[in-house]
DSSP file (Angstrom, degrees, kcal/mol; ACC not computed):
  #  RESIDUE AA STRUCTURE BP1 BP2  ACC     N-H-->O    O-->H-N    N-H-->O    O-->H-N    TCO  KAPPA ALPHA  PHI   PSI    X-CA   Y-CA   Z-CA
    1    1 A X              0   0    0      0, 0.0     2,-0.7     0, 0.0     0, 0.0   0.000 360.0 360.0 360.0 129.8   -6.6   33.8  -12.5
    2    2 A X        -     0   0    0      4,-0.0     0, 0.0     3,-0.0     0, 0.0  -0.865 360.0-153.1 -80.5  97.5   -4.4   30.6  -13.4
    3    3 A X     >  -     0   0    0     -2,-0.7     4,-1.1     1,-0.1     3,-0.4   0.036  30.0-119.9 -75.3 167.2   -2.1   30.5  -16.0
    4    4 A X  T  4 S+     0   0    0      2,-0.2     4,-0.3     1,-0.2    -1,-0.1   0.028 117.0  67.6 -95.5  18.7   -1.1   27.0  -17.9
    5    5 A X  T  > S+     0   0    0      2,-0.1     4,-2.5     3,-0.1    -1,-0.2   0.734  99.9  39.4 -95.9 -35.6    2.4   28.3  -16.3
    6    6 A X  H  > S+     0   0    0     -3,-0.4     4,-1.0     1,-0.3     5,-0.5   0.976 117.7  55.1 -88.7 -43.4    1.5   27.7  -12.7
    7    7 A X  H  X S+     0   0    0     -4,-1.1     4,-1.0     1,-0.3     3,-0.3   0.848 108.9  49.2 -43.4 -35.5   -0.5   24.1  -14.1
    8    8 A X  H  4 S+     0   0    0     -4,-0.3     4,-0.5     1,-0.2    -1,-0.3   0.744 111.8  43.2 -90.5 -35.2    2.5   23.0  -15.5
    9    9 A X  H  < S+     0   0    0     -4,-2.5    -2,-0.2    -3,-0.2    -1,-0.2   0.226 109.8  57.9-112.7  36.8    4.6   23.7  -12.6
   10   10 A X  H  X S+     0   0    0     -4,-1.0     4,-1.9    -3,-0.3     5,-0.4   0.418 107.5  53.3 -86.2 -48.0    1.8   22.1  -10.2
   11   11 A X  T  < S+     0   0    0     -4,-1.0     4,-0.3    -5,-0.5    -2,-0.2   0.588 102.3  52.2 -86.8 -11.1    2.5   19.4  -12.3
   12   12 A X  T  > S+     0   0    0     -4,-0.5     4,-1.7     2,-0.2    -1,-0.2   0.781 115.2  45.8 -96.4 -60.0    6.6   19.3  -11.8
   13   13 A X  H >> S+     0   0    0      2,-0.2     4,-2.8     1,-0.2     3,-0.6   1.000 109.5  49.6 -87.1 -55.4    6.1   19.2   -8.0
   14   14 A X  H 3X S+     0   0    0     -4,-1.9     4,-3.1     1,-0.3     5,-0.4   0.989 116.2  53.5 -40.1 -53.4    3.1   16.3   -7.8
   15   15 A X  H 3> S+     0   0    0     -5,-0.4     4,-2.4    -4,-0.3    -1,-0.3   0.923 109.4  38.5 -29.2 -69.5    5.6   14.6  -10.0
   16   16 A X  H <X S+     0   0    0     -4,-1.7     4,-1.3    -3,-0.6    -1,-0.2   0.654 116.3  52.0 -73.0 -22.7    8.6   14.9   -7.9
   17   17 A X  H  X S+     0   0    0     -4,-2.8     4,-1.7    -5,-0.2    -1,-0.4   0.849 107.7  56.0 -94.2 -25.3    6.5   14.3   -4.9
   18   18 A X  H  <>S+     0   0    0     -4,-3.1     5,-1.9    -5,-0.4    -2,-0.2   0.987 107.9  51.1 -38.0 -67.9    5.0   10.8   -7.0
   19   19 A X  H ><5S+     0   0    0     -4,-2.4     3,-0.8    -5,-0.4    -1,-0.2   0.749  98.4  62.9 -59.7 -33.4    8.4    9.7   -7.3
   20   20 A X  H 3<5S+     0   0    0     -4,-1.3     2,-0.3     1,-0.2    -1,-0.2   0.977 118.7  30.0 -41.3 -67.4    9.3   10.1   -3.6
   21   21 A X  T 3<5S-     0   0    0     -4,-1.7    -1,-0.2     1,-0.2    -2,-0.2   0.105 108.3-110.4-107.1  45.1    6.9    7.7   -2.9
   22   22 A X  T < 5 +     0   0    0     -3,-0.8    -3,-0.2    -2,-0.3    -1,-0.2   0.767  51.1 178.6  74.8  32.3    6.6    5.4   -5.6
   23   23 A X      < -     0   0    0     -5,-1.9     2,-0.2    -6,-0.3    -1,-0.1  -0.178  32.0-115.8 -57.6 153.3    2.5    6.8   -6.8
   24   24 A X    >>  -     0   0    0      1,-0.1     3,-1.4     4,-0.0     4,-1.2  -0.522  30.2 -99.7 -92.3 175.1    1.2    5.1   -9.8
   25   25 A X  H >> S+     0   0    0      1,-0.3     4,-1.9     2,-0.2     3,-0.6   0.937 127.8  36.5 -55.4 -41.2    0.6    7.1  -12.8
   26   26 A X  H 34 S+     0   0    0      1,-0.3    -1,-0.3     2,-0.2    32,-0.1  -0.020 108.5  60.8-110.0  37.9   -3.0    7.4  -12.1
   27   27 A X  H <> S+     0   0    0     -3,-1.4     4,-0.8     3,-0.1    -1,-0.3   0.160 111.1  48.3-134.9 -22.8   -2.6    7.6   -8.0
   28   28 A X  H XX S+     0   0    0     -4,-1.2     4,-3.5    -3,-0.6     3,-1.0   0.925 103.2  61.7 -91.1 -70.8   -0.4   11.1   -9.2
   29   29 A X  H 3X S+     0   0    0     -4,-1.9     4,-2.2     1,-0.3    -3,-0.2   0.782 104.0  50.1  23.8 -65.7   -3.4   12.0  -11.4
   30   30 A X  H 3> S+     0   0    0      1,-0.2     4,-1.1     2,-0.2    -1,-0.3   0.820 115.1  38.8 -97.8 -16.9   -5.4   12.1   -8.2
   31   31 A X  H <X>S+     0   0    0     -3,-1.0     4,-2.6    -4,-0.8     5,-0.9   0.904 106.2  58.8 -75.8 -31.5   -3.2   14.3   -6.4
   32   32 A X  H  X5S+     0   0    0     -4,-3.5     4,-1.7     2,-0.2    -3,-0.2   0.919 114.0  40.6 -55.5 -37.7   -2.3   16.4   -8.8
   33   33 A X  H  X>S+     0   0    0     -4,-2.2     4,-2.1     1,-0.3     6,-1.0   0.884 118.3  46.8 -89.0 -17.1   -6.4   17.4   -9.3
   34   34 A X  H  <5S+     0   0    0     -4,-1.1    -1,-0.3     3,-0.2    -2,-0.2   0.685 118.1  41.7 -82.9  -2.4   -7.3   17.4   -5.3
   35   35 A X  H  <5S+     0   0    0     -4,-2.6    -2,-0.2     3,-0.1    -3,-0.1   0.635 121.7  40.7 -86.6 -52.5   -4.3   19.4   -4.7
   36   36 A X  H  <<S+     0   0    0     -4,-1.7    -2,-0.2    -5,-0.9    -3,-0.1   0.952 141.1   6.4 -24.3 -68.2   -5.2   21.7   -8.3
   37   37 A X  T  <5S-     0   0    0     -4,-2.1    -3,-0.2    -5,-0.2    -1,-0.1   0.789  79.7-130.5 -61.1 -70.1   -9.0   21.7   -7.1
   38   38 A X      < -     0   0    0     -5,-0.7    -4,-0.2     1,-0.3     2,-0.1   0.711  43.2-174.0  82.3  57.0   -9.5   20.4   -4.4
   39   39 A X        -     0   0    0     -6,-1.0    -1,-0.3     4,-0.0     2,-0.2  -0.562  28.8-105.2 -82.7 144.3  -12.4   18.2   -5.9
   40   40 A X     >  -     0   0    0     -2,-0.1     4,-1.2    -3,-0.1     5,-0.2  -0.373  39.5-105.4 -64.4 153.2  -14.8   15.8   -3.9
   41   41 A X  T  4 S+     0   0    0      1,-0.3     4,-0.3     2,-0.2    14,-0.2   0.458 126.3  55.6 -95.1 -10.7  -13.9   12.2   -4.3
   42   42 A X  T >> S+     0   0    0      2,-0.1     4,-1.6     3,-0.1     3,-0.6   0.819 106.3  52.8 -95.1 -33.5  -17.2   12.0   -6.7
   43   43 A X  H >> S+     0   0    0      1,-0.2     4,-2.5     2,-0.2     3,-2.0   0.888 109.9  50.6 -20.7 -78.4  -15.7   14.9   -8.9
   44   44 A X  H 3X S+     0   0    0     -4,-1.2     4,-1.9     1,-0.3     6,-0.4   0.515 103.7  53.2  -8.6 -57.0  -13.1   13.1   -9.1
   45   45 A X  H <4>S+     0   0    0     -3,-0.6     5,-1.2    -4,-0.3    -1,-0.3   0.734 114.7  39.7 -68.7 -30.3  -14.6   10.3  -10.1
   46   46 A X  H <<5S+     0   0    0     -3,-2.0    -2,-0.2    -4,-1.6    -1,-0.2   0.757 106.3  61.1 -98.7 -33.8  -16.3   11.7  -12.8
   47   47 A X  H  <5S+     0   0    0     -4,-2.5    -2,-0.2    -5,-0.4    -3,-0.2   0.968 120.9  32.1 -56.0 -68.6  -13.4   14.0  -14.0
   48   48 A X  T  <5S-     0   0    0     -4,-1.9    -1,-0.2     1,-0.1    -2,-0.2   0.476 107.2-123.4 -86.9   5.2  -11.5   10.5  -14.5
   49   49 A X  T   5 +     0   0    0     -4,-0.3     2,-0.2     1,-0.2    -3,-0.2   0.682  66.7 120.5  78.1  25.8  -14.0    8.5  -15.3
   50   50 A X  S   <S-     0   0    0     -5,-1.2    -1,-0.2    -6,-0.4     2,-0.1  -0.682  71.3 -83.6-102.3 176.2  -13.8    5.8  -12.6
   51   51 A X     >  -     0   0    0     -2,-0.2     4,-2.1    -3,-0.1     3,-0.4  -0.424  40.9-111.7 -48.2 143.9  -16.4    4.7  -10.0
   52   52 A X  T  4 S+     0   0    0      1,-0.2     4,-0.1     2,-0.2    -1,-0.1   0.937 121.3  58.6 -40.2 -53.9  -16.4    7.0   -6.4
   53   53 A X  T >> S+     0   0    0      2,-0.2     3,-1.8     3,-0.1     4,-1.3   0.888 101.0  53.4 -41.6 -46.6  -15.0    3.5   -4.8
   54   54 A X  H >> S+     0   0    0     -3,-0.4     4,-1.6     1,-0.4     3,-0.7   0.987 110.3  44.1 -80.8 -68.8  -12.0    3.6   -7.1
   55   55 A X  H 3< S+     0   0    0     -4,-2.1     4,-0.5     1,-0.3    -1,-0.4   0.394 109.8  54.5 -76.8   4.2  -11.1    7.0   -6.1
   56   56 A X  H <> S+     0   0    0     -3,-1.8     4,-1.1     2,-0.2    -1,-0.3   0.938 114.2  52.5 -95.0 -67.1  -11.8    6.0   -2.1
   57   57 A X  H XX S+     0   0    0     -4,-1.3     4,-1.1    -3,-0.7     3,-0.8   0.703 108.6  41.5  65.2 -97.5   -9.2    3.3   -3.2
   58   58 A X  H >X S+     0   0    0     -4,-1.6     4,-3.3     1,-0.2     3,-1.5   0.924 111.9  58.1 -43.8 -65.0   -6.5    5.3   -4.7
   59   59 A X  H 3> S+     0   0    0     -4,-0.5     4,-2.5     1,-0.3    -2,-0.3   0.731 110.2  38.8 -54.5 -41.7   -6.8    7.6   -2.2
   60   60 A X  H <X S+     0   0    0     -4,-1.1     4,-1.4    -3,-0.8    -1,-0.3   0.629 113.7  51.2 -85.7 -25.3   -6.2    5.3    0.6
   61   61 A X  H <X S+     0   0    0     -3,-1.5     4,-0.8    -4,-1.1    -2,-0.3   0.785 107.2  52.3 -94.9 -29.1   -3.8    3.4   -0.8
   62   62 A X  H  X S+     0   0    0     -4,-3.3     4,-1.3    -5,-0.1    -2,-0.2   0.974 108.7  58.5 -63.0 -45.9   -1.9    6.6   -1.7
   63   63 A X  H  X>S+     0   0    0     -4,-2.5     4,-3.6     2,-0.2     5,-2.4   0.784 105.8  47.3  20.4 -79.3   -2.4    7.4    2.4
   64   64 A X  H ><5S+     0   0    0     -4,-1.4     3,-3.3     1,-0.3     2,-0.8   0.798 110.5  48.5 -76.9-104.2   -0.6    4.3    3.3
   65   65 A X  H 3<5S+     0   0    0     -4,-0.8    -1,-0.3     1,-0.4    -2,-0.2   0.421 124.4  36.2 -39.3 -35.6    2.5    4.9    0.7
   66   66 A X  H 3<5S-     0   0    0     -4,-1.3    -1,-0.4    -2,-0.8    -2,-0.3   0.897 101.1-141.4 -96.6 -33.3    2.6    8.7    2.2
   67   67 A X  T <<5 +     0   0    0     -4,-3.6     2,-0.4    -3,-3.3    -3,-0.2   0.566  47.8 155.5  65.0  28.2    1.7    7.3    5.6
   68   68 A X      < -     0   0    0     -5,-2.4    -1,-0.4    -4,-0.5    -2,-0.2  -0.791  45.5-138.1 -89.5 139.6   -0.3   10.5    5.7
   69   69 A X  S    S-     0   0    0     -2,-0.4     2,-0.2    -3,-0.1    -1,-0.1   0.563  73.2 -12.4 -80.4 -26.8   -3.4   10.2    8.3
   70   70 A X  S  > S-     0   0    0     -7,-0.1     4,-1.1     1,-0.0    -2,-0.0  -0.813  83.8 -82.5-145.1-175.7   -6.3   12.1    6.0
   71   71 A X  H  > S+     0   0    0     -2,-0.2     4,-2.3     2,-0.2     5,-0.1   0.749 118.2  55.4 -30.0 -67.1   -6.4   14.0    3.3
   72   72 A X  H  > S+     0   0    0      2,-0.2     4,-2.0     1,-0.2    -1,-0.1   0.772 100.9  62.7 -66.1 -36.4   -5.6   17.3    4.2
   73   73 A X  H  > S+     0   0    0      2,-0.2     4,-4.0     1,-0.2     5,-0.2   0.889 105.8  52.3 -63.9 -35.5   -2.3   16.1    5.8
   74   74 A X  H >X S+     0   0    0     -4,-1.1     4,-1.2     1,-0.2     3,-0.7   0.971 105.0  49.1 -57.8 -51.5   -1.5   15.0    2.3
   75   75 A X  H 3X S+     0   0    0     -4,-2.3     4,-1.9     1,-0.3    -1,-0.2   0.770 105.1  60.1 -55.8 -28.0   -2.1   18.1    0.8
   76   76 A X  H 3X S+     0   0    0     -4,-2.0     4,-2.2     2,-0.2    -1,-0.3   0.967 103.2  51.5 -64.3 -38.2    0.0   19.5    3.5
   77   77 A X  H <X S+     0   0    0     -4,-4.0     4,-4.5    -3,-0.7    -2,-0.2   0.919 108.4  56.2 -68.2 -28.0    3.0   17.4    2.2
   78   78 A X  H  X S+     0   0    0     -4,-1.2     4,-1.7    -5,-0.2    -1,-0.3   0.827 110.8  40.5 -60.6 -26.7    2.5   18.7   -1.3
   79   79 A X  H  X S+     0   0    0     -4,-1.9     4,-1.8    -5,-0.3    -1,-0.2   0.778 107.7  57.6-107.3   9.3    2.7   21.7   -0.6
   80   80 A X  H  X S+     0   0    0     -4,-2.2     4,-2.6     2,-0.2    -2,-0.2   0.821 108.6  51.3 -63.9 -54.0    5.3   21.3    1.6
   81   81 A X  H  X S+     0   0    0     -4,-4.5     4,-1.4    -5,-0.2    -2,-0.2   0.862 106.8  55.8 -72.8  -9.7    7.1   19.8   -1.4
   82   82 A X  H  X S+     0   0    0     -4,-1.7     4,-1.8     2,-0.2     5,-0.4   0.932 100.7  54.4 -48.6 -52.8    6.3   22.7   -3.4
   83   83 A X  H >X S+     0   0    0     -4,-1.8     4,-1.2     1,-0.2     3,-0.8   0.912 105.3  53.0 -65.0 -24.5    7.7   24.8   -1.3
   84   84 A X  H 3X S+     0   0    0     -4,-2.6     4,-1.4     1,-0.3     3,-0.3   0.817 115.1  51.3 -57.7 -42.0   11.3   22.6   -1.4
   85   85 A X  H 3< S+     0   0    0     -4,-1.4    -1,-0.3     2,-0.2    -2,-0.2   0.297 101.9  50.6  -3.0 -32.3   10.9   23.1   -4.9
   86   86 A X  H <X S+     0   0    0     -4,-1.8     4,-1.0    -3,-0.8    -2,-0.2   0.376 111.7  47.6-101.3 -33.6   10.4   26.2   -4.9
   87   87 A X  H >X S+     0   0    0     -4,-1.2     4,-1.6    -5,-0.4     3,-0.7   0.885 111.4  53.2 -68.7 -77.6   13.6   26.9   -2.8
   88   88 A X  H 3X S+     0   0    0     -4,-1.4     4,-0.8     2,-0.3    -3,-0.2   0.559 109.0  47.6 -40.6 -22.6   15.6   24.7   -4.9
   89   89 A X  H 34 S+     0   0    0      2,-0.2    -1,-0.2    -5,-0.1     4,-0.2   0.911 109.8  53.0 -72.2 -57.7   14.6   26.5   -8.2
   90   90 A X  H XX S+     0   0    0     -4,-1.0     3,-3.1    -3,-0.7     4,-0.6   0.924 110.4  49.3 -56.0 -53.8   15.3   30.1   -6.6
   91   91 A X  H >X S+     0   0    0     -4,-1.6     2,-1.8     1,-0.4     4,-1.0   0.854 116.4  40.3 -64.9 -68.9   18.9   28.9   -5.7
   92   92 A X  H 3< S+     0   0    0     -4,-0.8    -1,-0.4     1,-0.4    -2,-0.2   0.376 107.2  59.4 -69.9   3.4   19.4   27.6   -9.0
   93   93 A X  H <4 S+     0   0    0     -3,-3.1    -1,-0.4    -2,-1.8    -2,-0.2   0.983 115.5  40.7-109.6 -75.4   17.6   30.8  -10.3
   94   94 A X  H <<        0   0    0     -3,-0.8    -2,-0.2    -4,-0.6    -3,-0.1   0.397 360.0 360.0 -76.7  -3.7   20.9   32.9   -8.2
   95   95 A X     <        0   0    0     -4,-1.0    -1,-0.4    -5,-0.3    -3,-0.1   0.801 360.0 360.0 -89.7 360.0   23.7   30.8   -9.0
């Protein structure tokens, strides 16, 4: 079960990882629900109300900014930054 705790701090690391690499609001938007989800790029499309193209689009164009090779390697770097995030909270949790 998923709590609006763990959404909200889903939403704190897609951020932080946006900002590394300069994502548009609505290019953060589409990671945040394929990492959330892990919705097909028509899901997608219909959750945000664009065309399937748009979101092939975004996607690719997020890609190139991550320089990540598919998909799945993105999702590995989010949750790679989760987990730096997730270090970096616990210290601050012990100091």
């Amino acid at each position: 079960m998923h709590t609006q705790g763990e959404s909200s701090y889903l939403l704190k690391v897609v951020s932080y990882f946006a900002k590394d690499y300069s994502l548009t609001q609505r290019e953060q938007e589409i990671v945040f629900y394929l990492t959330k989800y892990g919705y097909s790029n028509k899901h997608l499309a219909t959750e945000l109300f664009i065309a399937e193209k748009t979101v092939k689009n975004h996607i690719a164009k997020i890609q190139e900014k991550t320089k990540a090779g598919s998909t799945r390697e993105l999702l590995s770097m989010v949750v790679a930054q989760f987990l730096l995030y997730q270090d970096e909270e616990e210290a601050l949790v012990l100091r």
